[in-house]
TIVEX-694007 format. One record per residue (C-alpha): residue number from 1; x, y, z. Coordinates in steps of 0.001 Angstrom, whole numbers, padded with zeros to 6 digits, always signed. Layout:
residues N
{pt NUM,{X,Y,Z}} ...
***
This chain:
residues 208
{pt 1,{+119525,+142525,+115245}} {pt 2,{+119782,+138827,+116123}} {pt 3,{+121925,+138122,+119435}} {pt 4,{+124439,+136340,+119160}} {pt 5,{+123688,+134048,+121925}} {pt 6,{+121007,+132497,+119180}} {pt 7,{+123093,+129934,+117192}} {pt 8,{+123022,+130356,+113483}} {pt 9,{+123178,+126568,+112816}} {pt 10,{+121213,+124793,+115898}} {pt 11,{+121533,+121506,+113303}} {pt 12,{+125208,+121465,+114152}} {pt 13,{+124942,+121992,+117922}} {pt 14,{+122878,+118980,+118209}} {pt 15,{+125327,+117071,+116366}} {pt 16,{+128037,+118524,+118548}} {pt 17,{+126165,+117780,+121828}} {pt 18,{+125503,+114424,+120101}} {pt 19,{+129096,+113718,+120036}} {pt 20,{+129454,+114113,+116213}} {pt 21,{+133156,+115098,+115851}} {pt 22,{+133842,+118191,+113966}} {pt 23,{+135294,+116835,+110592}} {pt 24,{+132500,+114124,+110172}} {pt 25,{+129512,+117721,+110439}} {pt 26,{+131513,+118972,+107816}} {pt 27,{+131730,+115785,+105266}} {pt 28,{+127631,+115211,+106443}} {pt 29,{+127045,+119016,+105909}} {pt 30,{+129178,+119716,+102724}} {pt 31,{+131085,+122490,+105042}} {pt 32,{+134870,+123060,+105375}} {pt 33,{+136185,+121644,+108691}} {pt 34,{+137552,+125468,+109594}} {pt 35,{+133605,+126841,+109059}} {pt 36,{+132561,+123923,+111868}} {pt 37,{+135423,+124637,+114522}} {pt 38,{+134570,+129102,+113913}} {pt 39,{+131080,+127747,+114895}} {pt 40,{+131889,+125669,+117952}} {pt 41,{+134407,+128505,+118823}} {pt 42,{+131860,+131499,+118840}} {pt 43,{+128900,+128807,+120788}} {pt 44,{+131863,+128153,+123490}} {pt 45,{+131996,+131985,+123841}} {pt 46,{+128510,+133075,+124365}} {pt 47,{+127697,+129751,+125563}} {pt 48,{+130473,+128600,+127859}} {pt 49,{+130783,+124966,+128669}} {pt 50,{+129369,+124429,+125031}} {pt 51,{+132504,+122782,+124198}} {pt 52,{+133166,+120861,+127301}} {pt 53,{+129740,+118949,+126256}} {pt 54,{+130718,+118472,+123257}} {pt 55,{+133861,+116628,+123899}} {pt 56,{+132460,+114701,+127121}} {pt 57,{+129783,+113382,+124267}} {pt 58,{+132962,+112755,+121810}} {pt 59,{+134387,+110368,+124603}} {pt 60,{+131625,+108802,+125743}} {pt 61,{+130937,+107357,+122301}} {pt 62,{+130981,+103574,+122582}} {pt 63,{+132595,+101009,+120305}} {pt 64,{+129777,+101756,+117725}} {pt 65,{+130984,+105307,+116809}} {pt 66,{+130597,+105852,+112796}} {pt 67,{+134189,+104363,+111647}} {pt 68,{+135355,+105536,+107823}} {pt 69,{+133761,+101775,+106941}} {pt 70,{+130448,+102735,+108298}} {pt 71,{+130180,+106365,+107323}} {pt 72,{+131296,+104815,+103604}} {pt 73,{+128201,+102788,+103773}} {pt 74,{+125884,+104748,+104828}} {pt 75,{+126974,+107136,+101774}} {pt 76,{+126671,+104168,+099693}} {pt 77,{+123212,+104057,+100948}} {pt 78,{+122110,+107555,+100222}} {pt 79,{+123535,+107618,+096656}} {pt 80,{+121717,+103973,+096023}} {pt 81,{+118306,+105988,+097395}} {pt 82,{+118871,+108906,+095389}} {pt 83,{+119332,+106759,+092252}} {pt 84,{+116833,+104107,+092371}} {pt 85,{+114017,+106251,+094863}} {pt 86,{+113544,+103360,+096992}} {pt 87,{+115412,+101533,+099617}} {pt 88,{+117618,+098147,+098845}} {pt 89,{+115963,+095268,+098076}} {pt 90,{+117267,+091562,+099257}} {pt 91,{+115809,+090606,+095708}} {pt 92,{+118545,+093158,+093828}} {pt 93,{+122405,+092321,+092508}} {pt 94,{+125225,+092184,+095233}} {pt 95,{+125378,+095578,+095779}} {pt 96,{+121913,+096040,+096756}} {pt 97,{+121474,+093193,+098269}} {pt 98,{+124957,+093999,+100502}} {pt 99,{+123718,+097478,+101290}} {pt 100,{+120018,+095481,+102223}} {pt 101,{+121869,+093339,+104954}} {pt 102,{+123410,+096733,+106580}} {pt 103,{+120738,+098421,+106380}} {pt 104,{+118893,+095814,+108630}} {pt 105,{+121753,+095416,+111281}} {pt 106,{+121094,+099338,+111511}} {pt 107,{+117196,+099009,+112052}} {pt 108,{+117717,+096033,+114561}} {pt 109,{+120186,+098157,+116555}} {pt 110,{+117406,+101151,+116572}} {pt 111,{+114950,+099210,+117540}} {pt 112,{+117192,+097744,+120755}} {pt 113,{+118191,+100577,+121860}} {pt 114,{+122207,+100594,+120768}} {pt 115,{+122037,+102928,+117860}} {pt 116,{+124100,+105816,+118673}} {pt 117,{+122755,+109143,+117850}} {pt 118,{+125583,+110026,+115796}} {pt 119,{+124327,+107144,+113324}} {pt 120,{+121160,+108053,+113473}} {pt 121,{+122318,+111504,+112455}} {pt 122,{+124031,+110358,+109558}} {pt 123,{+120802,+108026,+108402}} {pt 124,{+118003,+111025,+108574}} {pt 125,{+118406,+112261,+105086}} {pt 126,{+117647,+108654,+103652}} {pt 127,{+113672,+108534,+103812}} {pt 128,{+111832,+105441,+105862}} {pt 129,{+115552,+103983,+106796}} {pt 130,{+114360,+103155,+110116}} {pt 131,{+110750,+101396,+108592}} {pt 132,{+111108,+097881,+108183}} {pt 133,{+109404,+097048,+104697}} {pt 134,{+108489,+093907,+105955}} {pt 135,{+105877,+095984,+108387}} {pt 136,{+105133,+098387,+106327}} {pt 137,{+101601,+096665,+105190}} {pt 138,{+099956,+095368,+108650}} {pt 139,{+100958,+098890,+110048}} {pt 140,{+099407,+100466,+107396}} {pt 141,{+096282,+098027,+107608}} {pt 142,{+096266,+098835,+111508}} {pt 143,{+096248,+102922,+110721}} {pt 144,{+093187,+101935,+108557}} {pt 145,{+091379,+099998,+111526}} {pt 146,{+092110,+102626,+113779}} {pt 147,{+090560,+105408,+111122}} {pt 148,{+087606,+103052,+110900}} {pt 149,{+087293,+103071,+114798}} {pt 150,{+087479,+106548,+115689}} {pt 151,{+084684,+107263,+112627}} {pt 152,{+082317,+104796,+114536}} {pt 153,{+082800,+106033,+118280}} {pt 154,{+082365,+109165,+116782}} {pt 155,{+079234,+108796,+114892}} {pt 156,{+077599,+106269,+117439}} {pt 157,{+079493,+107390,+120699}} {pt 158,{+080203,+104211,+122204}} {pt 159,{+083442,+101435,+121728}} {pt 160,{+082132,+098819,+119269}} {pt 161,{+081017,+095446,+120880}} {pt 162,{+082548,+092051,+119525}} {pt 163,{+079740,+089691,+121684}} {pt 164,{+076594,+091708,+121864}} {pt 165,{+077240,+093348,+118266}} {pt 166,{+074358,+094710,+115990}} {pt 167,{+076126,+094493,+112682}} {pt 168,{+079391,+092617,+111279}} {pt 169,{+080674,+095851,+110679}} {pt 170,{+080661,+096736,+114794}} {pt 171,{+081633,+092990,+115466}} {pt 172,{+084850,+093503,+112874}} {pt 173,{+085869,+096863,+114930}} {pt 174,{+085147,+094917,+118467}} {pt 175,{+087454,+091878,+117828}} {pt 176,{+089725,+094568,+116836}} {pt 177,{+090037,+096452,+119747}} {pt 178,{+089700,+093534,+121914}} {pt 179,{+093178,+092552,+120129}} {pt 180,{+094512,+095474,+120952}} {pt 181,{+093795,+094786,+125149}} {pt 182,{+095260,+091856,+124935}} {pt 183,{+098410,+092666,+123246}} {pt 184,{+098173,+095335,+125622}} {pt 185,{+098087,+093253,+128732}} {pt 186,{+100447,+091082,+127082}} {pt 187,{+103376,+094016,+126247}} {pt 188,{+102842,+093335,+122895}} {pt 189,{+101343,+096326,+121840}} {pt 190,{+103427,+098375,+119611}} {pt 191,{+104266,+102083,+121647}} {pt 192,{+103101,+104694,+118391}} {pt 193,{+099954,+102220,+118441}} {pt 194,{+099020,+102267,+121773}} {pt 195,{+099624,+106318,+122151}} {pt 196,{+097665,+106678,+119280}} {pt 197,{+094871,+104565,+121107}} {pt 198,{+095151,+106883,+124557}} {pt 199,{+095502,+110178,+122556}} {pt 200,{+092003,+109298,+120322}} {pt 201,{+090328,+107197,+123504}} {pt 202,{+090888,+107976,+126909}} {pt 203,{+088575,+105082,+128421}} {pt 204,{+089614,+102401,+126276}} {pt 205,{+091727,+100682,+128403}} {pt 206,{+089062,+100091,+131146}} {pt 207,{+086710,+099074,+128182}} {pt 208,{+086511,+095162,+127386}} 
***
């Protein structure tokens, strides 16, 4: 048998612990607010202090908790992705084109830092809400540079010269990664690309 001290829903604790009151898990879970409070009742028992955390992360919410205007929206957004199986469009009618501009405040907020996690909890079910479209190309044009890279270190076991090349196809892949050291050096390198650079290439950075 399953102890008890194993939560049954670990999806709501970490919306509890995230600050995520009680009633908004149940309207973002389709669960009666009675069936969340039994749950944070029984995790309080066999995990005491559980709900202590949970309201010290309640109060420490800042000014940009979801309010009934936000969470509104960001139903509005769900049921506009559900229908038309693609994110709003600046190019659509009002609606769209409304839901567009909030959508955007949300992604610049993300990307400084001052989303809460709450939000960001009541966002995950909407696919690529966090991708800007407007990226969406060169980032996928990067992830094919970087495939084209790790096939030629791997088949000729060196980094790809841009000066002394042999081939415009090893001069292409040099200029490229001598981009990447200088947005590098620069802090202009984006964080997912340059992890993805010291997972595949541990000496790259000392290569020029």
């Amino acid at each position: 048998m399953t102890s008890r001290k194993i939560s049954r829903h670990p999806e709501w604790d970490q919306m509890l612990l995230a600050g995520i009151t009680v009633r908004e898990i149940a309207e973002l879970c389709h669960r009666g607010p009675a069936t969340i409070h039994y749950h944070l009742r029984r995790r309080d028992h066999y995990e005491p202090g559980f709900r202590a955390k949970h309201e010290t992360a309640v109060a420490a919410r800042n000014k940009n908790r979801p309010s009934s205007t936000w969470r509104r929206q960001a139903k509005e957004l769900a049921a506009s992705h559900a229908e038309r199986k693609r994110l709003p469009r600046s190019t659509g009618d009002q609606t769209e084109r409304s839901l567009n501009h909030w959508l955007a405040a949300q992604r610049k907020e993300l990307q400084s830092g001052q989303l809460p996690a709450a939000k960001i909890m009541h966002l995950q079910d909407v696919p690529d809400w966090h991708i800007d479209p407007r990226q969406r190309e060169p980032d996928e044009r990067w992830s094919e540079r970087f495939e084209a890279l790790v096939q030629y270190v791997a088949e000729y076991e060196q980094f790809p010269r841009y000066r002394t090349y042999t081939s415009e196809a090893e001069r292409s892949l040099g200029v490229c990664l001598h981009n990447q050291h200088q947005r590098r050096a620069k802090g202009k390198l984006a964080a997912w690309r340059r992890n993805a650079l010291d997972h595949e290439f541990a000496g790259w950075r000392s290569y020029a």
